[in-house]
Residue frames as qw, qx, qy, qz and C-alpha x, y, z in Angstrom:
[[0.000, 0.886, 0.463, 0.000, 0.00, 0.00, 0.00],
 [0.438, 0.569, -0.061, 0.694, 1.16, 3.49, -0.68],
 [0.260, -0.193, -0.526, 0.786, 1.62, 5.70, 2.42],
 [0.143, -0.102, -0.291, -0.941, 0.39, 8.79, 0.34],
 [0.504, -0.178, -0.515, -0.670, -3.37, 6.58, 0.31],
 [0.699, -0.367, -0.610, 0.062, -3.33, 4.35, 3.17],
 [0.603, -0.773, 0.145, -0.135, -1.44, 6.64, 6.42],
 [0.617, -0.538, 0.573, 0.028, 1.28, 4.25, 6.95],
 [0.323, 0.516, -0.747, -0.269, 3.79, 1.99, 5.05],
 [0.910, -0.204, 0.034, -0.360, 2.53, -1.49, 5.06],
 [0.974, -0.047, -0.210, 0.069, 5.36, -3.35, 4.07],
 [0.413, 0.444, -0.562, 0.563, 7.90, -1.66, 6.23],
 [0.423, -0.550, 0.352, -0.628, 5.81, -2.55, 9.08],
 [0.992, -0.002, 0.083, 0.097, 5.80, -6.16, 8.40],
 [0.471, 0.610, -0.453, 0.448, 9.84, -5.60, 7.43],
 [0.338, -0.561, 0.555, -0.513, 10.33, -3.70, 11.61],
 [0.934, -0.255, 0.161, -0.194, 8.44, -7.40, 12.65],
 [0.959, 0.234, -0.158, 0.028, 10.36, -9.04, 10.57],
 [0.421, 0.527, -0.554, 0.489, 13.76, -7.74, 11.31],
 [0.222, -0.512, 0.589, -0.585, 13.02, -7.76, 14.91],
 [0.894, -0.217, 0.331, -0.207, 12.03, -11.64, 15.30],
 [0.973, 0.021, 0.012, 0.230, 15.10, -12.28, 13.57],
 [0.630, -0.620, -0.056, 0.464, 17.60, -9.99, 14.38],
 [0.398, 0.584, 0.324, 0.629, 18.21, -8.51, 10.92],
 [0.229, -0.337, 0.035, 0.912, 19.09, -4.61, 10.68],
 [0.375, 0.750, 0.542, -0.063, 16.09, -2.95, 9.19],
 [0.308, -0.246, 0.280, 0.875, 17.30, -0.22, 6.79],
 [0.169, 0.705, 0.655, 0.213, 13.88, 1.47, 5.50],
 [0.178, -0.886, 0.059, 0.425, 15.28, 3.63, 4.30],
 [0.622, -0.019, 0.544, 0.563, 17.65, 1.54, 1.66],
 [0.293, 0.357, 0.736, 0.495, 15.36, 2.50, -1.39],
 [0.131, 0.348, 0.154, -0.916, 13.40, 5.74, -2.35],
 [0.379, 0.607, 0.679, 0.165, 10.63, 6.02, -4.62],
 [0.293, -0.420, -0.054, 0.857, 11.38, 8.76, -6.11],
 [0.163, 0.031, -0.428, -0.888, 8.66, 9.29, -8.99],
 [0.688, 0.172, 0.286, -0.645, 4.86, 8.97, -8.76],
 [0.007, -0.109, 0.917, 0.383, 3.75, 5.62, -10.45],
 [0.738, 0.005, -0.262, -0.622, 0.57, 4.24, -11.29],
 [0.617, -0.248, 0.649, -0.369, -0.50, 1.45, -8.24],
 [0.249, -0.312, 0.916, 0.040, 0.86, -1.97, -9.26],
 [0.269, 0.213, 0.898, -0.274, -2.32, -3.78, -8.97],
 [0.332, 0.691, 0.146, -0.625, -4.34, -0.79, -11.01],
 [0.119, 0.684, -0.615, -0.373, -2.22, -2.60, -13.98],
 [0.969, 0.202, -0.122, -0.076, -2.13, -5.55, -16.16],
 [0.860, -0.380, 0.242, 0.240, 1.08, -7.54, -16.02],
 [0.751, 0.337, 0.234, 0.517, 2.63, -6.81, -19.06],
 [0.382, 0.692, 0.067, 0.609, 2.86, -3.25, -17.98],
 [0.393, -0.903, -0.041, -0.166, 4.07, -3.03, -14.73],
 [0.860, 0.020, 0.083, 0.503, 7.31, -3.05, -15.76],
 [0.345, 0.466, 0.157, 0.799, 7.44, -0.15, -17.38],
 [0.263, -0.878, -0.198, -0.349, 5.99, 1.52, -14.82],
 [0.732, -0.654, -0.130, 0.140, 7.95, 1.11, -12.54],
 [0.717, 0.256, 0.093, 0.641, 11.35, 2.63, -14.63],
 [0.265, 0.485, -0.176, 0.815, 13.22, 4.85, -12.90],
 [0.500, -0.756, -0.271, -0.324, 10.98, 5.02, -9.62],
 [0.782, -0.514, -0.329, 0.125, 13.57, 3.85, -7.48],
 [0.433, 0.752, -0.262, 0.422, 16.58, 5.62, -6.24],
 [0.359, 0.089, -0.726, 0.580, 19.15, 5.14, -3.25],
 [0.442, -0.810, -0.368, -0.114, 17.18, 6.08, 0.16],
 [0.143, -0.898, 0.253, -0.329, 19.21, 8.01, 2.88],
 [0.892, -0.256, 0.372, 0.019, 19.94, 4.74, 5.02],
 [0.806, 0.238, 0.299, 0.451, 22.40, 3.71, 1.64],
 [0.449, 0.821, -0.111, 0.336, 23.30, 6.69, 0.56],
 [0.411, -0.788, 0.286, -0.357, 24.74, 7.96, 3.88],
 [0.346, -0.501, 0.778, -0.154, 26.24, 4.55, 4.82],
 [0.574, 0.322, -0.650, -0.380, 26.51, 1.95, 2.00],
 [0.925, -0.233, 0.129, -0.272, 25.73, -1.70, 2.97],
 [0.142, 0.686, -0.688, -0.188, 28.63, -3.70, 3.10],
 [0.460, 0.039, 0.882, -0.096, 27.19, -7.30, 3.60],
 [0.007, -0.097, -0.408, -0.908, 24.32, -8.11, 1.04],
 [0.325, 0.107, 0.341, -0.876, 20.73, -7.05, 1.77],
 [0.143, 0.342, 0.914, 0.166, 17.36, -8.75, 1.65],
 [0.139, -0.170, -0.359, -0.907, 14.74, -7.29, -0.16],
 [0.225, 0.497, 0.799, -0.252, 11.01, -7.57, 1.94],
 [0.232, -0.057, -0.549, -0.801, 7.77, -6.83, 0.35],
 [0.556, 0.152, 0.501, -0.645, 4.05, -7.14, 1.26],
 [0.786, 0.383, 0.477, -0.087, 2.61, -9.02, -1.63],
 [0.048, 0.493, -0.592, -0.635, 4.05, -10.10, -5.01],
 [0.744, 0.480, 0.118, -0.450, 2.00, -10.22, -7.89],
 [0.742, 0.635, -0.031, 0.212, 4.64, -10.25, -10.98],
 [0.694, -0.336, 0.092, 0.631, 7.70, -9.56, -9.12],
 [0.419, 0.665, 0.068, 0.615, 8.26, -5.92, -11.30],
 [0.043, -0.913, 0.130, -0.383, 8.65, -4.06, -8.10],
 [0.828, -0.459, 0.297, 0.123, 11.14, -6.40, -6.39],
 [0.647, 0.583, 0.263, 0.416, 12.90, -6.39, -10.12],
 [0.186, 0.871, 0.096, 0.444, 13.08, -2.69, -9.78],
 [0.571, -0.800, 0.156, -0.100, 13.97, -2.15, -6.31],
 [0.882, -0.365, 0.204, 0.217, 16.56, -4.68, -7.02],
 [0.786, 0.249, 0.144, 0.547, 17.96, -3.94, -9.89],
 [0.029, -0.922, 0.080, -0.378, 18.87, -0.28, -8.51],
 [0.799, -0.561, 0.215, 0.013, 20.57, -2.06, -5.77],
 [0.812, -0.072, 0.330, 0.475, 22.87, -3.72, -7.93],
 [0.516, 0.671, 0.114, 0.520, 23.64, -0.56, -10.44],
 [0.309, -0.824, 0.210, -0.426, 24.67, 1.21, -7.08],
 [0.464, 0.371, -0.769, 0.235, 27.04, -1.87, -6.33],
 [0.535, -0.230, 0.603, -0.544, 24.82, -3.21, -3.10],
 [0.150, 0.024, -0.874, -0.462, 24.54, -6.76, -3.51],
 [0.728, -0.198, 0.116, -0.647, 20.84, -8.65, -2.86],
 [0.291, -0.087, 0.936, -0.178, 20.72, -12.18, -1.09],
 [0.060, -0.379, -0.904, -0.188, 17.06, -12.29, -1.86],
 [0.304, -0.324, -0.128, -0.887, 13.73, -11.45, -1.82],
 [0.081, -0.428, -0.897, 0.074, 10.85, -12.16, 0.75],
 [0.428, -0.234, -0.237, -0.840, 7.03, -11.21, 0.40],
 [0.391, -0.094, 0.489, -0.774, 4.26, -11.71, 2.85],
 [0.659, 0.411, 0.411, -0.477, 1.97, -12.69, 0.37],
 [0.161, -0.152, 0.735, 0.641, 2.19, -13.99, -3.07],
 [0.687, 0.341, -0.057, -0.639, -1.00, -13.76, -5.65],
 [0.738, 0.051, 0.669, 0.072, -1.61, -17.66, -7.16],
 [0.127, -0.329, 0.718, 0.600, 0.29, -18.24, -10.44],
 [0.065, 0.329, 0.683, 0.648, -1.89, -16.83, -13.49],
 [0.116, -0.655, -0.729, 0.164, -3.67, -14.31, -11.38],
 [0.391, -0.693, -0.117, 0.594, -1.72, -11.82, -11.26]]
């Protein structure tokens, strides 16, 4: 969910859980969004790729103090994986690797 529509970040509040039942370093902060986009879900599959070019961009947390291990990627629900894609591949063009990705939720294969 977007902050902007909902109040609150959803999946950096599942992230805080997450990092704090397993001791992980939360860093929400890592990743910015840094351009309006048209909501994921508001989209067919074949074009939430393209939306999603160029949204992302270092956050403060990375800019300010690069990761030096590499970083998992959380997420509240993945549909088509384009915004786990994105997120990631900024990560790596900014030389942070990713370990992986986890997601809360997953949509059932050919729904999404």
């Amino acid at each position: 969910m977007c902050l902007a529509s909902s109040g609150f970040n959803q999946a950096e509040l599942l992230a805080r859980s997450f990092c704090q039942m397993t001791g992980l370093k939360l860093r929400s902060q890592g990743l910015e969004r840094t351009r309006q986009t048209v909501r994921q879900f508001e989209l067919p599959a074949n074009e939430r790729e393209q939306n999603l070019v160029g949204a992302f961009h270092l956050g403060s947390d990375f800019r300010h103090r690069r990761p030096v291990r590499p970083v998992l990627i959380l997420d509240d629900i993945y549909t088509t994986g384009a915004t786990v894609r994105s997120a990631a591949q900024t990560l790596r063009q900014e030389g942070i690797q990713v370990f992986g990705v986890g997601a809360i939720a997953a949509t059932l294969k050919g729904k999404g």
